[in-house]
Residue, then its C-alpha position, 0 to 999 in steps of 0.5 A: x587432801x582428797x575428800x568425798x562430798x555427800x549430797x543427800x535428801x530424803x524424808x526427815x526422821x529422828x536420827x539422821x544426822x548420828x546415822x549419816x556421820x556414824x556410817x562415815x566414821x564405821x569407814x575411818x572418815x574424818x568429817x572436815x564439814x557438815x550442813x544439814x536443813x531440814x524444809x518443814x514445809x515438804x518435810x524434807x532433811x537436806x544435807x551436806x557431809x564432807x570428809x577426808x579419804x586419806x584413811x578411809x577404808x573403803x574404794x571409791x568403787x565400794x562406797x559408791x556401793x554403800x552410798x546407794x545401800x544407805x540411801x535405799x535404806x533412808x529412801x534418800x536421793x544421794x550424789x556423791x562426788x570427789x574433790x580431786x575431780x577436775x570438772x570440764x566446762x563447756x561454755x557458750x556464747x552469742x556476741x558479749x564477752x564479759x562473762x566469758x572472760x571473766x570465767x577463763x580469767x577465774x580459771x586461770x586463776x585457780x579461783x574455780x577447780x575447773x578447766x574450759x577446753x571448748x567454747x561453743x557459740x551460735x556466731x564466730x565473734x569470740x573466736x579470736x578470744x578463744x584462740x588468745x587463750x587456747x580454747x577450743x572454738x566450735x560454731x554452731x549456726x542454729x536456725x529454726x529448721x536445723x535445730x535439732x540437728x545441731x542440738x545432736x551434734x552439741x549433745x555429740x561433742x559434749x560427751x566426746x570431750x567428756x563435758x561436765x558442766x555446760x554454762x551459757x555465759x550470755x547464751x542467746x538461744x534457747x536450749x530445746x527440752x530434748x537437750x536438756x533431758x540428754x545433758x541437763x547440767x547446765x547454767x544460765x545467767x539471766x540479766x533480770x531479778x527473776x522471776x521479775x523480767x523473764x525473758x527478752x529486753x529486760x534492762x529496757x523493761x525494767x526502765x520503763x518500769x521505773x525500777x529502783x534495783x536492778x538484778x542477775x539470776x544464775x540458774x539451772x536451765x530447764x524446758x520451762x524457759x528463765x523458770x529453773x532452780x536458782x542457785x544465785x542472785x544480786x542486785x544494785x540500786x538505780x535511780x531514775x537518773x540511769x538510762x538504760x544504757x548505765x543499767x546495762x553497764x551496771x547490770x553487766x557487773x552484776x552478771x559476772x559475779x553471779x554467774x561465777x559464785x553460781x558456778x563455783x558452788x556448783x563445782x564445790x558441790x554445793x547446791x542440792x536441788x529439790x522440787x525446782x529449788x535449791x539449798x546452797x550450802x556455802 
């Protein structure tokens, strides 16, 4: 079955929820979900409404026309997406696999509506893996004086395989602002409880530290590095029996599963993001 999933914020007024649900069933729609949060704080109504196009009467095209109406008419900010949609990933890498690995496995599974046709990286050392799997592998030497121009052949390829969501699965670069205003959808997976541990070495600091958990954090990038929505965290205890070696070990653990519940809210449609945070409708 082929649904639509709104995605729609905007200033919190009497009636919403009855105005957004009449305006799907005036079209024939069947709501098969519906969330709504209301951020008392900004004053903000925040809302997600799934239903059912097998008896909806207008296009794709018309509502995507009357979807915009609605939301110049409730000063709203809206996306409207399509389950059938398959979404491509491209996914980048240095040297570790195990993220990687565990999105390809999810895919092939049919656990994330997603397919990976390239594999991007800034080293050749999971080019082998991407050939085990049929993935398209294309390397990158990104160094400080031709950044930008390997940024523009990036920016390049992703719009000529029609990428849709780019996910840095133990990426170790950092993506310029430039790029980020050209592709702005993008994932990272941050081996630290942010915003405790931004930035380098955290599993090293943390143990210096004598923590007594230890973290993941998926999140949107942006300019402002380890600072983006977060859309997914975890954590696991130690003690001060662990080196850091076992909390790089546990750690890596971690990483996997945030990193994929991160990005299949994302392709499920599920995230709505809103001065630098985020309400996970799951």
């Amino acid at each position: 079955m082929s649904t639509a999933v709104l995605l729609l914020s905007c200033p919190d007024q009497k009636g919403l929820v009855a105005r957004i649900a009449g305006f799907v069933f005036d079209h024939g729609g069947n709501i098969i979900h519906a969330d709504h949060h209301t951020d008392f704080e900004t004053e903000l109504f925040l809302t997600r409404i799934e239903w059912a196009m097998d008896e909806f009467d207008l296009s794709r095209e018309a509502l995507i026309e009357a979807v915009a109406d609605l939301a110049r008419e409730l000063e709203a900010t809206a996306e409207l997406h399509f389950s059938d949609k398959l979404a491509r990933l491209a996914v980048w890498v240095t040297k570790q696999d195990h993220c990687l690995l565990d999105l390809i496995w999810r895919v092939e599974a049919g656990e994330l509506h997603a397919e990976i046709p390239v594999i991007i990286s800034n080293h050749r050392d999971l080019e082998p893996l991407a050939a085990r799997h049929g993935i398209e592998f294309r390397h990158f030497e990104i160094r400080k004086e031709n950044k930008a121009d390997q940024e523009k052949l990036q920016l390049e390829l992703l719009r000529d395989m029609n990428i849709d969501l780019v996910v840095l699965a133990k990426y170790m670069r950092i993506l310029s602002a430039d790029f980020l205003r050209e592709f702005p959808t993008v994932i990272n997976i941050h081996h630290s409880f942010l915003p405790a541990f931004a930035g380098a070495n955290p599993y090293r600091r943390a143990h210096n530290r004598g923590v007594k958990i230890i973290g993941a954090t998926a999140h949107y990038a942006t300019a402002e590095l380890d600072d983006g929505p977060i859309i997914d965290q975890d954590v696991a205890r130690v003690s001060h029996r662990d080196s850091v070696g076992e909390l790089i070990r546990r750690g890596r653990d971690l990483e996997r599963l945030v990193l994929a519940r991160a990005v299949r809210f994302h392709l499920a449609n599920r995230v709505l993001v809103y001065r630098n945070r985020t309400v996970i409708f799951d």
